[in-house]
C-alpha positions, 0 to 999 in steps of 0.5 A: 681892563684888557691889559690887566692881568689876573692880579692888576700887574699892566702890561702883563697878558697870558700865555696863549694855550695857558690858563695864567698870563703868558711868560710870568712864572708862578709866586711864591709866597713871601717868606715859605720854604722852598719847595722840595724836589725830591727826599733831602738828607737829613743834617746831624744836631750838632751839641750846643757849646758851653756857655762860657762864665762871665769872667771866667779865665781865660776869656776876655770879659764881654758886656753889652745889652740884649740885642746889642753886639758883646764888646770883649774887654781887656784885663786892666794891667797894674800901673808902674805908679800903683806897683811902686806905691805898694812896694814903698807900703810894704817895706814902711810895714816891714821897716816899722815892725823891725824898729818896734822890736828893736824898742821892745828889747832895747827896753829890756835890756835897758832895765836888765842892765839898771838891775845888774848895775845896781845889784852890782853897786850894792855887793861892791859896797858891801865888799869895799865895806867888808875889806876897811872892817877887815883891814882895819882889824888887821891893823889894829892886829899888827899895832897890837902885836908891835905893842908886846914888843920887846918882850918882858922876862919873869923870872921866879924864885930861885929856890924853885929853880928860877923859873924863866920865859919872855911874855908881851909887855902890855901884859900886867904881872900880880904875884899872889903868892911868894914862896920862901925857902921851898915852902909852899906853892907859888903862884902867879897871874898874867893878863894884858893891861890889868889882872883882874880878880883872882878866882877859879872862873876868872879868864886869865891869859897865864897862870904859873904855878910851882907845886911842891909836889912831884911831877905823878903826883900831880898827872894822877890828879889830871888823869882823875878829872880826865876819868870823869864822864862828862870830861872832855880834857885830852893829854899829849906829850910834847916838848918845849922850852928855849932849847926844846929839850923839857919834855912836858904833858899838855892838856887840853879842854875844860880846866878841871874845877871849873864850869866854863873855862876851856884852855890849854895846861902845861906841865913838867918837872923842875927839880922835886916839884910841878911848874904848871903854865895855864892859859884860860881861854884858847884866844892867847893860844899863839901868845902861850906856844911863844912863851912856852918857846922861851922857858928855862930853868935851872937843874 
């Protein structure tokens, strides 16, 4: 026990003069501070940095357990394959919504056009309809007027100064009346294919009339039935005949005595009497003004 020290360490013996072994400095205890000699400045707290987010920009992403060491991870970059793959998705989208516009109004225009077309078929129908109606009446127009010709000549009695004028042969002639010897009036009535019934309304396309009467005898009876309130028969001067030199007076409206008939009068002076040319319906206007370019008479 001799050569043991204090605390059981062999070989270890005490200083002589001290009260612990010789040559062994004094334990520290295990883990303490340091002993301090002397005052020790004093270190200024530095701020603590922020701590950075998960994920935040900038900074690479870390992952690991508590306890365990961060591994930093790097930003997954797109593959070539994936970013072709997108591209091709976004123009099947692009070129899909184009064909489904170009449908729409293809459609559109489709039926727009079926409408127009038929629209159009059914005015050129009724054009092409219009045009054989017409045609066809111009036609029978022209065959009709080729029938007037040549022209008939009546010629009235000569002792009432032998009233001539040209008139359509397709008209028909009945003479109601013959005077004889200057006596009396004659009369006379023209209308195409037959004359029918002679009455003060019937339509006739001419009538001839020689009064024996003078020429202001018979213009005061006109100028009478133009006085009237409820007349609407009109005079102009004019002139006819195959030479235009007979003057005569011309008449148009409602024929005096009748209801209906509203035609055209001719009057002027053969000798000491009245010839009266009269149409009963302005649809032989032409033919009339024709015939009145051919009368003649003799003085």
């Amino acid at each position: 026990m001799d050569n043991m020290n204090v605390n059981g360490m062999p070989g270890m013996n005490r200083a002589p003069g001290m009260g612990g072994t010789a040559g062994i400095p004094p334990v520290q205890p295990m883990g303490g501070p340091r002993p301090m000699s002397g005052p020790q400045p004093v270190q200024p707290i530095q701020p603590a940095a922020p701590a950075q987010p998960m994920g935040a920009p900038g900074m690479p992403a870390v992952s690991g357990m508590p306890g365990q060491p961060m591994v930093q991870k790097s930003p997954v970059a797109m593959k070539p394959k994936d970013i072709a793959g997108l591209i091709k998705t976004i123009v099947i989208i692009v070129v899909s919504l184009i064909a489904v516009t170009f449908i729409g109004l293809f459609i559109w225009m489709s039926m727009n056009y079926q409408e127009a077309q038929t629209d159009l078929d059914t005015k050129v129908a009724v054009a092409v309809a219009e045009a054989k109606d017409e045609q066809a009446m111009e036609l029978e127009q022209d065959f009709l007027e080729r029938e007037k010709y040549p022209y008939k000549t009546f010629s009235g009695p000569i002792d009432y100064g032998q009233l001539t004028f040209e008139y359509p042969k397709t008209w028909s002639v009945y003479v109601a009346a013959a005077a004889a010897n200057s006596d009396g009036d004659f009369n006379a009535y023209f209308n195409p294919i037959q004359v029918d019934a002679v009455s003060k309304e019937t339509v006739n396309a001419l009538r001839v009339t020689i009064r024996d009467k003078s020429i202001d005898e018979v213009s005061k009876e006109y100028q009478k039935a133009m006085d009237k309130k409820d007349s609407n028969l009109t005079m102009v001067s004019t002139t006819i005949g195959k030479d235009g030199n007979i003057t005569a007076n011309r008449y148009t409206g409602t024929i005096p005595d009748t209801k209906d008939l509203s035609g055209i009068i001719v009057t002027f002076k053969i000798r000491d009497k009245t010839a009266i040319l009269q149409t009963d319906s302005v649809l032989f206007q032409e033919d009339f003004d024709k015939l009145l370019g051919t009368v003649t008479f003799n003085e």
